[in-house]
N, C-alpha and C positions, 0 to 999 in steps of 0.2 A: 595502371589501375584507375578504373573511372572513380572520380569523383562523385560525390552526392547529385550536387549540382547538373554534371554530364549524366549521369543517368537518367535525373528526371527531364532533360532535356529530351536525350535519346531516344527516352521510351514514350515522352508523349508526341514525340515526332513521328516515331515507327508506329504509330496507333494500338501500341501494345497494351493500357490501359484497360481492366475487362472492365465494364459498365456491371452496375449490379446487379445480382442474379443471373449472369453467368458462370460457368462452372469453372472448378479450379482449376489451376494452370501446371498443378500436380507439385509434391516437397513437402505441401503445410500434411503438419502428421499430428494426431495425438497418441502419446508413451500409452504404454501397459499401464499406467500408474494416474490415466485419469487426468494428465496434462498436456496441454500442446508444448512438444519438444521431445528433444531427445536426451535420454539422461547420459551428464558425463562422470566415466568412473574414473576416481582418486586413483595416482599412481602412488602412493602411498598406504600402508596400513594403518585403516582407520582407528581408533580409540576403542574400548569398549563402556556399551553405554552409561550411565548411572552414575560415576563416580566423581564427579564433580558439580561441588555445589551454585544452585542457579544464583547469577549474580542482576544482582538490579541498579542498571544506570542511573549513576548519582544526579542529582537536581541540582540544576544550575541555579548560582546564586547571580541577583543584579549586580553589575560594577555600581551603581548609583540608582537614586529612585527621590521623584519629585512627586509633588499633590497628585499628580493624575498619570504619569507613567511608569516604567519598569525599564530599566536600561539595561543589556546585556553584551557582552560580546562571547563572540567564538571562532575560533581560527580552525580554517581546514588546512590539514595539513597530513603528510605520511610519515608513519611511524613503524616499525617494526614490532607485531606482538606473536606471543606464543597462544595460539588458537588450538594447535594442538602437542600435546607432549612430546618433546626432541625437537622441535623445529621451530620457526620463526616464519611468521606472514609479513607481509608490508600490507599496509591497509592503507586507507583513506578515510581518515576520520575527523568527524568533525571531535574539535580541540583533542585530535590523537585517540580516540577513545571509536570501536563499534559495539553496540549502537552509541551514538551523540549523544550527546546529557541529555537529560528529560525537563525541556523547558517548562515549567508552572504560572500558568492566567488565572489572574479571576476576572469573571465578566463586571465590568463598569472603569478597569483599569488597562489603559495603554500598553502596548508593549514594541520596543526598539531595538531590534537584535543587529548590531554590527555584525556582520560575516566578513573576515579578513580569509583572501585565499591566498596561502602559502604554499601551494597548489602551481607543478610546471604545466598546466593546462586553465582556459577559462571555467569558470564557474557560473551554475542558475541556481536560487534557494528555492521552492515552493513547497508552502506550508499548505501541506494537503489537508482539505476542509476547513482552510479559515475560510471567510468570508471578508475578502479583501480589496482594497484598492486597486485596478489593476496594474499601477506602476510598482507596487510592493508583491505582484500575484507570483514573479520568479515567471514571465515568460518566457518562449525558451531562446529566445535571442536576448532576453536581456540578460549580457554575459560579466561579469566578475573578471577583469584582465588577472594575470598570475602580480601577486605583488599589490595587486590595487584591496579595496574595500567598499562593502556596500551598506548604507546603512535601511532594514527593510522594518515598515513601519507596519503594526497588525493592528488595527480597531478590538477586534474579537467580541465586540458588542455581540454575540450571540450565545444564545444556549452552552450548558456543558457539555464536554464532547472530549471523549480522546481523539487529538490531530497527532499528526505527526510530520515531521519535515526532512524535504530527501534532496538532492542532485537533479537537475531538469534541465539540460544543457539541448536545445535540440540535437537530435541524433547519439546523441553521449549517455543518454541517462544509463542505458543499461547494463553499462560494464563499470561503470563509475558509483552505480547504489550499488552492484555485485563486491566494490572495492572495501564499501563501508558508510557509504556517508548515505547515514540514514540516522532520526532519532525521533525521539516523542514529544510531545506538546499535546501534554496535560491541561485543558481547560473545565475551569469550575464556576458554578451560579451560586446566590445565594440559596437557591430553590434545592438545589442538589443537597449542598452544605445541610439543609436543616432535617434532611432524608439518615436515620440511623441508619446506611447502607453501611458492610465494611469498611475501613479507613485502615489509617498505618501502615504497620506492618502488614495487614493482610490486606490492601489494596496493591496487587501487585501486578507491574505490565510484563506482557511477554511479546514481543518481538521473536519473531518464527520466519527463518529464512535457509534456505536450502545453497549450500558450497560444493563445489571438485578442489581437489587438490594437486598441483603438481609434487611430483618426486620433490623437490626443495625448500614443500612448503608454501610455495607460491599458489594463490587463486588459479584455476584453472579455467580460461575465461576464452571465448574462440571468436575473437576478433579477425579481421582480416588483418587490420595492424596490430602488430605484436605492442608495440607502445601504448597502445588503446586511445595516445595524446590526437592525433592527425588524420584521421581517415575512420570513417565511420564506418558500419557494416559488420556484421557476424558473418561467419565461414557458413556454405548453404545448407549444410547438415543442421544449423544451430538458428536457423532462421525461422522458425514455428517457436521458438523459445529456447534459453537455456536450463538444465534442471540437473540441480546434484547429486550425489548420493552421501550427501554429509549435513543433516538437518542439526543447524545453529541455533538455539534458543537465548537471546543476547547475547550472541556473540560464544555461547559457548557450547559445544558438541554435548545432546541426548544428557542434557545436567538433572541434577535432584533436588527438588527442595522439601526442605520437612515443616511440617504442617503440624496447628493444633487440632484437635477435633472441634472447630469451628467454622462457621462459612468466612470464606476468602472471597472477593474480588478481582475477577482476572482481566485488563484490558488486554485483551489477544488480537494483534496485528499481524497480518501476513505479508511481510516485507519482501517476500519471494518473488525474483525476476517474472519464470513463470508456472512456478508449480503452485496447484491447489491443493485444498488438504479438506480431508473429512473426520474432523477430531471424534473422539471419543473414549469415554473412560473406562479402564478395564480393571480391575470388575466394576459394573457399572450400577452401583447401588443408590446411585443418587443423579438428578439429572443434569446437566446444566441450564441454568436459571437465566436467559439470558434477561438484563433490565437496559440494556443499551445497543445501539447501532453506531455506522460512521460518525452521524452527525448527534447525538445526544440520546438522553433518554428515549424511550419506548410511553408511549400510553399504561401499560399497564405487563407486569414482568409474562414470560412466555418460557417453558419447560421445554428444552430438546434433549433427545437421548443422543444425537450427533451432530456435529457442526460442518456444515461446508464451507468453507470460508477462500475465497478467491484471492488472487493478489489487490493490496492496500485496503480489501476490507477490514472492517474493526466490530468485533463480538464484545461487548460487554458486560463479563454474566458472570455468577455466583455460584462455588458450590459449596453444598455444606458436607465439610469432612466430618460431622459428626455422627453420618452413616455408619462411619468406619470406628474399630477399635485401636487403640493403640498398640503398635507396631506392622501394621496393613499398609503394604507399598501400591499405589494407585498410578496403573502407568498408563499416559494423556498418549493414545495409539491415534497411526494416522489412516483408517483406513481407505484412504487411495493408494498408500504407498505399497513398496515390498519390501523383502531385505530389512537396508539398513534403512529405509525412508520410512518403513511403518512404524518407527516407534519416536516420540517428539520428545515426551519429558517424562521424570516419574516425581512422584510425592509421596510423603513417606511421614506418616503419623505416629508422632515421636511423645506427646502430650496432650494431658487432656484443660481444658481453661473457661475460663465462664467466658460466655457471648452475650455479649446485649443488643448486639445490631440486628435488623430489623427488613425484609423485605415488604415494601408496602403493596397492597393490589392496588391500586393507582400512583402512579409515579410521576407521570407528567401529564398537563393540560396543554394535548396539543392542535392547532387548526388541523381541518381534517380537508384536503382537498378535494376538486369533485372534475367530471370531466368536463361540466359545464364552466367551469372556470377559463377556461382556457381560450385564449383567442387566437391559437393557431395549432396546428395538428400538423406533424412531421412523421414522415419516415424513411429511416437510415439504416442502410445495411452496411456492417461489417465484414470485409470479404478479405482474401485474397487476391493483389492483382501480377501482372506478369513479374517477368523475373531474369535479369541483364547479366550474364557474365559470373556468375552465382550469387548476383547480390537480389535479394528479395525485395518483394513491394508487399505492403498491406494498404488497403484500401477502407476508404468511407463513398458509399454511393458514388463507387468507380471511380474518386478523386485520390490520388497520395498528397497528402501535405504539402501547403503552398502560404510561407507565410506574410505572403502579399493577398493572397485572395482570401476575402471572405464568407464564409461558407451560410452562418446564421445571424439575419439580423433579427434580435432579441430586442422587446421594446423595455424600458425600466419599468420597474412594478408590477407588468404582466404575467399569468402566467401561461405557460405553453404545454403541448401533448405529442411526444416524443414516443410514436412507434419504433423499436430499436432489433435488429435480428442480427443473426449471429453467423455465419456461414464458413465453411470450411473446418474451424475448429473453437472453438471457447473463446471466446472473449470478455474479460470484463471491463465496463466500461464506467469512463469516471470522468463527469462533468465539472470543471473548477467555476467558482462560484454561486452557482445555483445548486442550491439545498434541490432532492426530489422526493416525492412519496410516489410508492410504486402499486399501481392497480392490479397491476397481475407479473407474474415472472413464470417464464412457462405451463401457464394455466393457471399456477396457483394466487394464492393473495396471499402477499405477507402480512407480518404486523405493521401496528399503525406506528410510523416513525420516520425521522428525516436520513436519507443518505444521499452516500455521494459517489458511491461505486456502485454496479448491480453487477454481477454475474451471468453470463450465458454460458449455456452450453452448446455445442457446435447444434445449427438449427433453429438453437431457441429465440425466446422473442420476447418481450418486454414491453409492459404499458406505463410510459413515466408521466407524471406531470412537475412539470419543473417551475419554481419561483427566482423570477427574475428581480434582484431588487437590491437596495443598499447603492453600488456602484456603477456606475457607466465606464465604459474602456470595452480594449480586447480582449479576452481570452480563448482559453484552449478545453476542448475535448476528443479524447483519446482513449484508446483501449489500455491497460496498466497491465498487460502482458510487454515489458519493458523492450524484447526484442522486435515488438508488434509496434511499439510508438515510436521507437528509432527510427524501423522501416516504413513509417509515412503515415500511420493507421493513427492520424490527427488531423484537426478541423480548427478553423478560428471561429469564435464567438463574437459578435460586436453586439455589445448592451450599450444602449441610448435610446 
């Protein structure tokens, strides 16, 4: 079996490499359901939906805390849980738990996460959308030996924002966030803090990720290597993505939670390898509110009747169950899916309660970029490129990952104009350390807001402008279609 390595040898020797805008080399496919891949079905019977209550990943507490930091540890490790009724998973959890505890910032304080991996394979941490040092960014050779520890330092000097942080091993990421090790990093401003938005108990995250299952309970995960430890590579069926037919809302199978007839706060993450989702509420009496993106507040809140939301995007929005009367079940449908993938969670309004919180029509004051800002203008296509022995390549303007060569020199401080296209099948793509505001996304203009993932769909096209600034180093940009970043469809960043 080739190696990573011999492959990209091989194939840029045999000139196999397609340059961009050439056509595809044929295999990239997108499902009935609106994602690239192909869905794998559970050899097991699945649950029936609704009957278990949705649970929320407890918040990690500091081992210790001085004037200006927050000290934490967390150990990866595998555990055995029951994900679903009769049987027993082994996961990969950070400190044993999917999703990982929900780390808590507030901006003007430090934070120090020791990651011990108890883990018979290396590990990489990256905290998707900090804004970090790049020796603490989790790149993807900077590896965690099994038995060793790393200690990763976050600034987080920036705005509130749900982040969250996952596995980023180059070539590993995909079957190893499939295992579990994924969780949240909650960050907060003073600015947010003083906003009567929801809070508490009805600030609540949801992590939405899609499973197979084998007959024994085990992940159904279609690596070349059965061990998933040693050899990189999905089987070629599973090379456009993998996508389940067992949608996990924290960890646990189409759950319910009951609601007051008050507005809730929902940070809704798509932790999904590669499926997209188009939420929406059935019946749909009321909208969702969204007041947040990837990277923090929005200008001013924005009404959607449906959500698209890509892999590692983050929705941040409000809905007020006081449409509804008490005992009205409100089930969070996906409409890309079918079967058992059209339906994510339900809620179920059990009481009625006084609300005081507050959505404001202005929310945040934020810089507005422009194209004249910009001191360099790029364009990158996302493709497909050839394909060895059944192992896949994805491409950035006809390059597969090479993490000797760099791809963009970024100057600090500036900003740049990042034409971004999509080809073959969906890509969503997602810049580590630069914050972007996005001009247009498939013709349209979104709201005014910082992120850090955009979504395409196969063909589409993207007008970003991106802020380079805080740190100098290497980093990475890649598609978050996770069997699309294993096989190559990444680029290095050099900021200085």
């Amino acid at each position: 079996m080739l190696s990573r390595k011999e492959f990209f040898r091989l194939a840029a020797g045999a000139g196999l490499l397609l340059t961009a805008g050439c056509a595809s080399t044929g295999g990239a496919n997108t499902s009935s359901e609106g994602s690239a891949g192909v869905v794998r079905r559970s050899a097991l019977a699945l649950p029936e939906p609704f009957r278990v209550p949705l649970p929320v990943p407890p918040v990690l507490k500091p081992v210790r805390s001085d004037d200006s930091t927050d000290y934490y540890s967390v150990t990866q490790q595998a555990v055995r849980r029951s994900l679903l009724p009769g049987v027993q998973t082994e996961i990969w959890g950070y400190n044993g738990i999917f999703p990982g505890p929900t780390l808590s910032s507030v901006r003007g304080r430090r934070v120090v996460v020791t990651h011990r991996n108890a883990l018979p394979a290396p590990t990489v941490v990256h905290l998707h959308g900090g804004r970090t040092p790049a020796e603490h960014d989790g790149y993807p050779t900077d590896t965690i030996a099994p038995a060793g520890s790393r200690d990763y330092v976050y600034p987080l000097d920036q705005p509130a924002a749900t982040l969250w942080y996952h596995y980023h091993r180059m070539d590993f990421t995909g079957p190893q966030v499939y295992r579990g090790l994924a969780g949240f990093h909650t960050h907060r401003d003073d600015h947010e803090l003083s906003l009567d938005l929801p809070s508490g108990q009805r600030d609540v995250p949801l992590m939405i990720t899609d499973r197979s299952f084998r007959a024994d309970g085990s992940f159904d995960y279609p690596s070349l290597d059965p061990s998933l430890l040693d050899t990189p590579g999905v089987t070629s069926d599973a090379a456009s993505g993998v996508l389940g037919d067992c949608i996990l809302v924290n960890g646990v199978p189409w759950p319910v939670l009951e609601v007051s007839n008050t507005r809730y706060r929902f940070r809704i993450l798509n932790a999904s390898n590669a499926r997209r989702y188009e939420l929406a509420l059935d019946p749909a009496r009321t909208p969702f509110v969204q007041i947040g993106s990837d990277q923090g507040l929005l200008c001013a809140p924005v009404a959607h009747q449906t959500l698209p939301v890509a892999q590692a995007e983050r929705f941040d929005v409000v809905i007020d169950f006081s449409a509804y009367s008490v005992g009205d079940r409100i089930t969070l449908r996906n409409l890309s899916g079918s079967g058992s993938t059209a339906d994510v969670l339900r809620f179920v309004v059990t009481s009625k309660a006084a609300d005081h919180s507050v959505i404001p029509a202005k929310l945040a004051d934020l810089p507005v970029l422009r194209p004249s800002d910009a001191v360099v203008t790029r364009d990158l296509v996302f493709a497909r490129g050839a394909s060895m022995r059944g192992m896949a390549m994805w491409t950035i303007n006809g390059q597969p990952f090479d993490p000797n060569r760099i791809d963009v020199f970024a100057r600090l401080g500036t900003v740049e104009r990042w034409r971004v296209r999509a080809q073959n099948v969906e890509h969503p793509i997602h810049v580590h350390l630069a914050a972007f505001q996005a001009l247009s996304v498939d013709g349209g203009v979104p709201a005014v807001g910082w992120k850090d993932t955009v979504n395409l769909d196969s063909g589409g096209r993207a007008d970003l402008l991106l802020r380079f600034d805080r740190y100098p180093g290497r980093y990475v940009f890649h598609c978050h279609n996770l069997e699309h970043e294993d096989m190559m469809m990444m680029g290095n960043i050099q900021v200085g």
